[in-house]
Structure formats: C-alpha cells, structure tokens
C-alpha positions in Angstrom: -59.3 100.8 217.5 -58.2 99.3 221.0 -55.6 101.2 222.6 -53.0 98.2 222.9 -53.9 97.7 218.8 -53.2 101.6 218.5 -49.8 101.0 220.2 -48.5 98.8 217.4 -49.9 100.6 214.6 -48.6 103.5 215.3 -44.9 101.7 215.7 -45.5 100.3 212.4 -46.0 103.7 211.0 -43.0 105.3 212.2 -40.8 102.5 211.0 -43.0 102.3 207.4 -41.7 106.1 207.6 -37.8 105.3 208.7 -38.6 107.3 212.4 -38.3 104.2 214.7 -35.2 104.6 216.4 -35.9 101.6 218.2 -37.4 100.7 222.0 -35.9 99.1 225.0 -37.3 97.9 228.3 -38.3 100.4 230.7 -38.7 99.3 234.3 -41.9 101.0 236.3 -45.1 100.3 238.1 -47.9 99.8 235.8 -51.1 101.2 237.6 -54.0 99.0 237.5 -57.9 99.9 238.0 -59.1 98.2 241.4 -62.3 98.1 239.6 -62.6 96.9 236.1 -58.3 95.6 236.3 -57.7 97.4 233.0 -54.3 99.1 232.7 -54.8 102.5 233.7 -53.0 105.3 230.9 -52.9 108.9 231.5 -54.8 111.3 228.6 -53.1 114.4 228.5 -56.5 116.8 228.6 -57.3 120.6 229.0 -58.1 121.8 232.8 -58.9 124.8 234.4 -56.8 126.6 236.4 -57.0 129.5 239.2 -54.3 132.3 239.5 -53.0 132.1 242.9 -50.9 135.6 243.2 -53.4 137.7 244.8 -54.5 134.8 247.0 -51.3 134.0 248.3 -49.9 137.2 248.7 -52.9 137.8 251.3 -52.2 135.0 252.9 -49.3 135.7 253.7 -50.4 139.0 254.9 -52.4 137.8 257.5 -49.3 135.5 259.0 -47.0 138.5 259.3 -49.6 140.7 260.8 -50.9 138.1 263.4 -54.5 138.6 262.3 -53.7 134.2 261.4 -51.5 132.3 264.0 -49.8 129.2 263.4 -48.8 126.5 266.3 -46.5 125.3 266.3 -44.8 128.3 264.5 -42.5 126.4 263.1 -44.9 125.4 260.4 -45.0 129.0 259.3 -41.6 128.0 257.1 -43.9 125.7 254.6 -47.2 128.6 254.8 -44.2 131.0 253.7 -42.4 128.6 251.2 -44.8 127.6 249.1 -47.6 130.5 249.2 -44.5 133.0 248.2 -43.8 130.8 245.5 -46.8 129.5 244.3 -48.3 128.5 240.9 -51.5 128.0 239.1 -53.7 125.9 240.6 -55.3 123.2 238.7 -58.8 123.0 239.9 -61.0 120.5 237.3 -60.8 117.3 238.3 -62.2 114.2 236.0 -64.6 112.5 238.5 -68.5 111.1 238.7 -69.2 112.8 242.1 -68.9 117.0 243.0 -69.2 120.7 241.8 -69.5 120.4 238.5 -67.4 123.5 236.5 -69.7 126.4 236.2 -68.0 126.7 232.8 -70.1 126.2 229.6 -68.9 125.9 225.7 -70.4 127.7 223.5 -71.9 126.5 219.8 -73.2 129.3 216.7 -75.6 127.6 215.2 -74.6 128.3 211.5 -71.1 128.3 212.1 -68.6 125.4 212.2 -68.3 123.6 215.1 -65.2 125.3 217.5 -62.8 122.6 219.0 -62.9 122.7 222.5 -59.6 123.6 223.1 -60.0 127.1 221.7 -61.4 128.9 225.0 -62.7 131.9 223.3 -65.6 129.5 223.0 -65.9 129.0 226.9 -68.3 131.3 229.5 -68.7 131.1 233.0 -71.9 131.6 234.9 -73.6 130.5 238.2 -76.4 128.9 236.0 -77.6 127.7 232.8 -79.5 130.9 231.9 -76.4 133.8 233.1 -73.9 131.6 230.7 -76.3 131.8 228.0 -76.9 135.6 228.5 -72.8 136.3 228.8 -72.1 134.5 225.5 -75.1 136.4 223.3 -73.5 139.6 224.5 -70.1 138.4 224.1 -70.6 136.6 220.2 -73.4 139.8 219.8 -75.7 137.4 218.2 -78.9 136.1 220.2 -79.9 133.7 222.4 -82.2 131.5 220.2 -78.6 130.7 217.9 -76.7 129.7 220.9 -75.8 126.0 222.7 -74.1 125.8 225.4 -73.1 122.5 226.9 -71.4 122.2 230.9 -67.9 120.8 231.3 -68.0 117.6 232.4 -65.3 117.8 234.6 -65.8 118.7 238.6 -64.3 121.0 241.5 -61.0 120.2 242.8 -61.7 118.9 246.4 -60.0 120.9 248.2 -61.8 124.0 246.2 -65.1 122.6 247.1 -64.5 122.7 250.7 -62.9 126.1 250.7 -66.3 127.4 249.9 -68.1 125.4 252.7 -68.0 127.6 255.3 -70.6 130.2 253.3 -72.0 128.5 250.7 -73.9 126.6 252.7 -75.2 129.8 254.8 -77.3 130.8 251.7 -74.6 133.0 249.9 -74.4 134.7 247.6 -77.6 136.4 249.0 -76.5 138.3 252.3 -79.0 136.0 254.7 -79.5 136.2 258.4 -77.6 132.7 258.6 -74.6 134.0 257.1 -74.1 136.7 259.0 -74.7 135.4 262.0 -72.6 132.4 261.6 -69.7 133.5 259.1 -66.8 133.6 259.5 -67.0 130.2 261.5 -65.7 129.7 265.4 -63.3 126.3 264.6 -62.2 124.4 261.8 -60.9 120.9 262.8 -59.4 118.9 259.7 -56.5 116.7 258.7 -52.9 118.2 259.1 -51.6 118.2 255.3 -54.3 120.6 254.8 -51.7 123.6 256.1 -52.3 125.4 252.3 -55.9 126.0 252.5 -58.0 129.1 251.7 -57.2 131.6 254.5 -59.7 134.0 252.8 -63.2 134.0 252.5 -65.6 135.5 249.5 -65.5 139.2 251.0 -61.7 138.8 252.2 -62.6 137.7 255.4 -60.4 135.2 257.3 -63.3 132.3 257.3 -62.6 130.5 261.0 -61.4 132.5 263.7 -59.5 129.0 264.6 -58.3 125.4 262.6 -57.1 122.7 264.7 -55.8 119.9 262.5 -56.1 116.7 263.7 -53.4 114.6 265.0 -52.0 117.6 267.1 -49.8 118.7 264.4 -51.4 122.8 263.5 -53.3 124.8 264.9 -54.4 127.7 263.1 -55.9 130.6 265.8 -56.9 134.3 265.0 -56.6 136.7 267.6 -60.5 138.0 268.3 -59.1 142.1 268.3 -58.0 141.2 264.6 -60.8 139.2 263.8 -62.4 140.5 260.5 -65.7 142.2 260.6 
C-alpha cells in the first residue's frame, strides 16, 4: 500500500475504533528529494551507536595537560562543554557510498528466523570469515548451520575519517609505513570539526598539529609531549 494510501487507512481505523480525536493544520517545511521530488518521511530505524565516556574523558586529559593545544584558547570552553557532557554517538548512517558496518546478523538454520531488532543475533568482525567464526562459538553450534548477512547501513563520516590517519598506513599490521608516518605532522580541515578524535588506535594523539581552515582553530601538540 502507498504511503499517502496508508495515511488515510490508518485514520479510518482509529475512527472505525472511536480513537480519532481529530487533526488540525500544522504549519512546517515539508522536505522534498532534489532527486526523484517525492516527499521525504523519516523511518524511525535501529542504529549503532559508540560509547563516548572513555573517549572523552581522554580528551579532555590531553587539553589540561598541554600534551593538545587549542588557539585561540578560547575554543577550549566548547572541547570542555560538550566532551564533559557527552552522549552516545550514533555512528550508522543510511547511505550508498562508505565503510560499510563491520556488523553481521546472524541466522540458525533450523531455527525461526530472529527479528533484527533483537541484537543478541548481531556479531562484529573485520571480515566475513572472523564474524562467522565469533557467532559458531558464541550460538556453540557450527559454521556449516550459520548465515550471516552485513548491515546495510555505512560509517558515520566523521568516524570514517578519524581512522584515516592509520588505516591507510597498513594497520592493523604494525608496517614500516605506519611507523614511520603515524602519528601525522598536520591536519588541515574545516573549523566545525573542533570535536574530532584526539586519540588514535594505540592512544596516541594522531597529528602533532590541526589547523582548521578559515583561521578559526588551530590544534598544536607540544613535540616534548608528543606520544611515542
């Protein structure tokens, strides 16, 4: 059934039940796809998330102690605001193009089908084959009895780039490349890009220095304090 034909139905049944109480005009922007022009509706959908605690509490660390310096400093107040109060991060994103979640659902062949909501059916891995090996051990049955299918849904952005800086240096193997050029020398990005990842995979600062465009931060770590 089309959506708009959904819409009225469902109207239909709550009065054919006596729970309409009735509608009223509602002013607002109605988003439109530049593409197709279709009406654009929001579907209320499971995502992934990241707990930020332990990321943010380093972060701030690294401010007091100097090891990260801000300039102007007065951009310190947002870095403590929101990293001292910060929440989940949402990092799935519904798009055609990036990282694809390295999260896979699982099904039992013999068993009914879970719903994918229920997240005792979902396994991480960095491939196919670790997933595969983490849910036999995990649902003790084996292998051969198992399908596992890859979310759909991709890398926040802003994730993505945080693992740049290394992933592209060969990690997670310990190569020549990535320890000779990780942590990175400069960072040069946009200025609303304050909050990003001041840690690296091992806990390292990633750049000894960000400069954000438009003269607005930049981000410096003194060489003495310069993780190893």
């Amino acid at each position: 059934m089309c959506r708009f034909d959904a819409h009225k139905a469902v109207q239909k049944r709550l009065e054919d039940l006596g729970l309409h109480k009735g509608k009223e005009d509602n002013s607002m922007v109605v988003p439109v796809c530049s593409r197709s022009k279709d009406i654009i509706e929001p579907i209320p959908k499971p995502q992934w998330y990241v707990a930020c605690d332990d990321m943010a509490a380093k972060a701030v660390e690294v401010v007091e102690s100097g090891k990260l310096k801000i300039i102007p400093d007065y951009h310190t107040v947002t870095w403590y605001k929101w990293l001292r109060n910060s929440k989940d991060w949402c990092i799935s994103r519904q798009l055609w193009w990036g990282h694809r979640i390295p999260a896979y659902f699982v099904q039992i062949q013999g068993q009914p089908k879970a719903e994918f909501r229920d997240n005792n059916y979902w396994v991480t891995g960095r491939s196919y084959e670790e997933a595969l090996s983490k849910a036999a051990i995990k649902f003790n049955v084996h292998p051969d009895v198992l399908s596992l299918s890859q979310d759909e849904n991709v890398l926040d952005t802003r994730f993505s780039s945080g693992i740049f800086p290394f992933s592209t240096m060969g990690w997670p193997d310990n190569t020549p490349n990535l320890q000779a050029y990780y942590p990175g020398t400069l960072l040069e990005t946009g200025h609303p890009l304050l909050l990003g990842a001041p840690h690296g995979h091992d806990g390292t600062i990633p750049t000894r220095e960000a400069y954000l465009q438009r003269g607005e931060l930049i981000v410096t770590i003194p060489r003495e304090s310069w993780c190893e």
